[in-house]
SEKEVO-149884 format. One line per field, with one value per residue (C-alpha): residue in one letter; x, z, y. Coordinates in steps of 0.5 Angstrom, whole numbers, m for minus. Layout:
N
res <- [A;...]
xx <- [X;...]
zz <- [Z;...]
yy <- [Y;...]
This chain:
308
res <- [X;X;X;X;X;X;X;X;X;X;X;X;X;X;X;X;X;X;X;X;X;X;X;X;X;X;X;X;X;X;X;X;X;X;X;X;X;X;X;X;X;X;X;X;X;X;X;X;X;X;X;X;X;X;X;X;X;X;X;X;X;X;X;X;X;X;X;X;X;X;X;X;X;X;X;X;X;X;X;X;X;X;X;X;X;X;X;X;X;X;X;X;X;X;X;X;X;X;X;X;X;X;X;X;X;X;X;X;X;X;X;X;X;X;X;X;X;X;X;X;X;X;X;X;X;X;X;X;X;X;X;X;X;X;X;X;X;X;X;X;X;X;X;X;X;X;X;X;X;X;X;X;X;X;X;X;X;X;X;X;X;X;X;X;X;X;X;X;X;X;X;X;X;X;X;X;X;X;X;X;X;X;X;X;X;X;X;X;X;X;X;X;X;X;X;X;X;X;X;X;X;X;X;X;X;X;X;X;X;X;X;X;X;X;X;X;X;X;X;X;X;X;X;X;X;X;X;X;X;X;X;X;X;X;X;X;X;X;X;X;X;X;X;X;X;X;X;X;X;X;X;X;X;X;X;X;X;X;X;X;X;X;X;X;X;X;X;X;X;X;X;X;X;X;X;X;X;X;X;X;X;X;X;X;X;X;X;X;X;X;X;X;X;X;X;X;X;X;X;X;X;X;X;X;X;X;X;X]
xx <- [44;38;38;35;32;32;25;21;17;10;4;m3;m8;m15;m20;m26;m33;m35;m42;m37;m39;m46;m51;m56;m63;m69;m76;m80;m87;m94;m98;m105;m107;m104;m98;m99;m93;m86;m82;m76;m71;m63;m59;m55;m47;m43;m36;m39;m34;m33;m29;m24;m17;m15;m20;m18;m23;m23;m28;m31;m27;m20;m23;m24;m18;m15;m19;m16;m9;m12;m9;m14;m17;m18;m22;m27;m29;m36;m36;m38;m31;m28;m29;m28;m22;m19;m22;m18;m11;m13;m14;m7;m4;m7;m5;2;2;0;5;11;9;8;16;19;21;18;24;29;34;34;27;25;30;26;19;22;24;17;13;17;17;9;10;13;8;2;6;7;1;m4;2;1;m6;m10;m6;m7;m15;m16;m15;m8;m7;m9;m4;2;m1;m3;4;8;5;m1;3;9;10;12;18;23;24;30;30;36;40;47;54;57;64;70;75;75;80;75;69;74;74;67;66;70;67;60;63;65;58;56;50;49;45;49;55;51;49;56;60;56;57;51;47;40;40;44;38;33;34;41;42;36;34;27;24;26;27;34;33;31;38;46;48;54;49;44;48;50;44;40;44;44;40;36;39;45;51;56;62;67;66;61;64;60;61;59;64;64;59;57;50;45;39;33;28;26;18;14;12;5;3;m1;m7;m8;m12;m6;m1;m6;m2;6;3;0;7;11;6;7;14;14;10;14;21;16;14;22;24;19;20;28;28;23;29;35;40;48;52;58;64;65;70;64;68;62;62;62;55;56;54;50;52;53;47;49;50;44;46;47]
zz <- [m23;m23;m23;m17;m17;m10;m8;m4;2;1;7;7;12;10;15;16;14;20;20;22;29;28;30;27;28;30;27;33;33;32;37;37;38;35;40;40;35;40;41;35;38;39;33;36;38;31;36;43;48;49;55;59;62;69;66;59;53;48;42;37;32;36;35;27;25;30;26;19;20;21;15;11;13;20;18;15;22;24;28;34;35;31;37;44;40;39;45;50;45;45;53;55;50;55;61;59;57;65;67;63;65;72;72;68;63;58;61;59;54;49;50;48;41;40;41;37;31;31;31;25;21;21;20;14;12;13;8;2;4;2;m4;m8;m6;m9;m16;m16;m19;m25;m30;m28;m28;m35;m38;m34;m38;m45;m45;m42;m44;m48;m55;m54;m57;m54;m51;m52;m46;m43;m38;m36;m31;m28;m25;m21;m19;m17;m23;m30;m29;m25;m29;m36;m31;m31;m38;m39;m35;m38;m45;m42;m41;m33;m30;m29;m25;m20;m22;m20;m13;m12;m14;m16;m10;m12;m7;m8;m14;m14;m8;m13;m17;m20;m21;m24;m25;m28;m34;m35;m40;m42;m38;m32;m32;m31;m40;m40;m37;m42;m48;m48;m45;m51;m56;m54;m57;m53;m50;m50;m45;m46;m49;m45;m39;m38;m34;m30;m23;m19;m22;m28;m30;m35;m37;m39;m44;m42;m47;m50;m51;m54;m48;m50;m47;m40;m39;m35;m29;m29;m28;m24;m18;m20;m24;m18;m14;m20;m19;m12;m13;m18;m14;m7;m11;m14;m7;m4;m10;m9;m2;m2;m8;m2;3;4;5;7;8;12;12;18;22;21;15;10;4;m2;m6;m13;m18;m24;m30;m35;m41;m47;m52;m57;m64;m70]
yy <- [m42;m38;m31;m27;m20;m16;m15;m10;m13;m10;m14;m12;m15;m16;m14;m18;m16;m12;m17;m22;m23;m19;m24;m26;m23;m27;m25;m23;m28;m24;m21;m22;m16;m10;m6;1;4;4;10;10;4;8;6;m2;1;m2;m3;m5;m6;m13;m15;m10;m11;m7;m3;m1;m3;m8;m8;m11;m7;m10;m17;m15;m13;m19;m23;m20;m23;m30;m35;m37;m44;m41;m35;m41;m43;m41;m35;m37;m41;m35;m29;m33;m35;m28;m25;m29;m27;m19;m21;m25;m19;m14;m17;m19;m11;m10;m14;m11;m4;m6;m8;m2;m5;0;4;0;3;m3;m4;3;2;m4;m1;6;1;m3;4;6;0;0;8;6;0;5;10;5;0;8;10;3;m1;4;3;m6;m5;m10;m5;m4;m12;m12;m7;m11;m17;m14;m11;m17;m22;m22;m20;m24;m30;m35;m38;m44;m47;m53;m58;m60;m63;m61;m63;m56;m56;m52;m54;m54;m60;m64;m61;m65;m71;m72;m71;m77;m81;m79;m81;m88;m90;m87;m85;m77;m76;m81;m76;m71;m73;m75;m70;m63;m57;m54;m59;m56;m59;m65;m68;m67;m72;m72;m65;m63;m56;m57;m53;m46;m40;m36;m30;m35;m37;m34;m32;m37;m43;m40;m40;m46;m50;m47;m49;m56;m62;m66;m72;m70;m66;m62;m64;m57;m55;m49;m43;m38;m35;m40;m45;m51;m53;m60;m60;m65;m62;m67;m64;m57;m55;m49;m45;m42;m36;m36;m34;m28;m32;m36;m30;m26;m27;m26;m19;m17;m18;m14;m8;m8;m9;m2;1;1;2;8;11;10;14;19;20;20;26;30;30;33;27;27;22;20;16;11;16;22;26;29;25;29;29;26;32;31;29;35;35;33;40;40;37;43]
C-alpha cells in the first residue's frame, strides 16, 4: 500500500517561436543594371489578421498560442500542415461562439455560472502560473538535488509481493497453506482484495523504498530476508496482509538528468502551496456553519514565556 501526497495542480502551455509560421524569405535574383536606391520598406505586421469570422479577427498570434497546447509529436509537423490545421479549429470555435450568442445561451443562469467558473480558474492559473515560473530556473533545481539527493546515501530497496485480505483469521489461513508448498502468486491472484496488484503478476508491488510505503508494511518487509514470507499476518489500515520479499538491493543515488523532471514537480508543488498561503494570510476570511451561524476563529496559541 503505497503512500499518497495531495498534489497541486500547476499547468503551463508553451507557446511556440513567433517564427513558427513565418515564411521563409527568397533571395531576389540580381539585376543587370544597377536600381535607383527604393524609399525604406514599412516594417511587415508581426500578428497580421488571418482569417475573419462575421467579421471578427483571427490572427497569426491566436494561431501561436493555439499552437502551444499541441502535444508534442503534433508540433513536429512541418508548418504548412500545422497552420491550415489550427486556423480552421480557431474558425469552427468562432462560428460554434456565433451560433451559441445568436440562441441566447450566453443568458442562461447555468451557462453564466459555468463561463463564471472558467473565467475564475484561469484567473487563478495566471496568478500561480507569474507566482512559481519564475522561480523553476536551473539554479534552483540543483539546490533541490544537492540537498535531497546529492549528499545522502543511498537506499535499501525491497521487491516484494502481497496477499491483502479482510481477516487476521483468513490472512493465518493463507499463511498455512504457503507453509503446505502452494504457490503465492497463484494465492495472490485468487484471494488478495487488493485487486491492483494481485493482476500484476500475483500480488507483486515491484521495487520500493521505506518511506514508499505504509510503516506497518514497511517495518515488516524491511526486516525479511529474501526468499521468504512472513510467518504473522501484518496489520495496516487496509486490512491483512502476507508478505513475500523477492529480493533486496542498494539503490545508488540518481543523477540529476534523471530526477530533473520529479524535482521540477516538487518545486512547483512548493511554489503553488507557497503562493496559496500567501494569498490566504492577505485576506480576511470568515467561515459559517452549514445553517449559516459564524464559526468562531481559532485563536493563536500563546507563546511560550522566555526561559530564566
Amino acid at each position: 500500500m503505497r503512500l499518497s501526497s495531495p498534489a497541486a495542480s500547476f499547468v503551463a502551455a508553451a507557446l511556440l517561436a513567433p517564427a513558427l509560421f513565418v515564411p521563409h524569405a527568397h533571395a531576389a535574383a540580381p539585376a543587370a543594371t544597377p536600381a535607383a536606391p527604393a524609399a525604406p520598406a514599412a516594417p511587415a505586421n508581426p500578428n497580421p489578421v488571418v482569417a475573419t469570422v462575421n467579421g471578427e479577427e483571427i490572427h497569426l498570434d491566436d494561431v501561436r498560442q493555439a499552437a502551444g497546447s499541441m502535444p508534442a509529436q503534433l508540433r513536429q509537423l512541418p508548418p504548412n500542415m500545422i497552420f491550415p490545421m489550427l486556423l480552421n479549429q480557431l474558425i469552427d470555435q468562432k462560428a460554434i461562439q456565433a451560433a451559441a450568442l445568436r440562441t441566447g445561451l450566453q443568458n442562461q443562469p447555468d451557462v453564466q455560472a459555468q463561463m463564471h467558473a472558467a473565467a475564475t480558474s484561469a484567473l487563478q492559473n495566471a496568478y500561480l502560473s507569474q507566482q512559481v515560473a519564475p522561480t523553476l530556473t536551473d539554479a534552483a533545481i540543483q539546490d533541490y538535488y544537492n540537498q535531497n539527493y546529492a549528499n545522502k546515501k543511498p537506499e535499501t530497496e525491497v521487491h516484494a509481493r502481497h496477499i491483502l485480505v479482510a481477516t487476521e483469521a483468513e490472512a493465518t489461513g493463507i499463511i498455512k497453506q504457503l507453509k503446505a508448498g502452494a504457490d503465492f502468486g497463484a494465492l495472490a491472484t485468487k484471494l488478495s482484495t487488493d485487486k491492483a496488484s494481485a493482476k500484476q503478476n500475483g500480488g507483486d508491488l515491484g521495487w520500493f523504498k521505506k518511506g514508499d510505503m505504509l510503516p506497518a508494511f514497511s517495518d515488516a518487509a524491511f526486516a525479511m530476508k529474501p526468499h521468504s514470507f512472513s510467518q504473522t499476518p501484518v496489520h495496516s489500515q487496509y486490512g491483512w496482509h502476507v508478505i513475500e520479499v523477492l529480493d533486496t538491493r542498494t539503490a545508488a543515488v540518481p543523477k540529476l538528468d534523471a530526477v530533473r523532471d520529479e524535482i521540477r514537480q516538487k518545486l512547483i508543488q512548493q511554489g503553488v502551496r507557497q503562493a496559496v498561503d500567501k494569498a490566504v494570510a492577505g485576506v480576511t476570511i470568515v467561515r459559517y456553519d452549514p445553517s449559516g451561524k459564524p464559526i468562531p476563529a481559532t485563536p493563536p496559541a500563546p507563546a511560550t514565556p522566555p526561559k530564566k
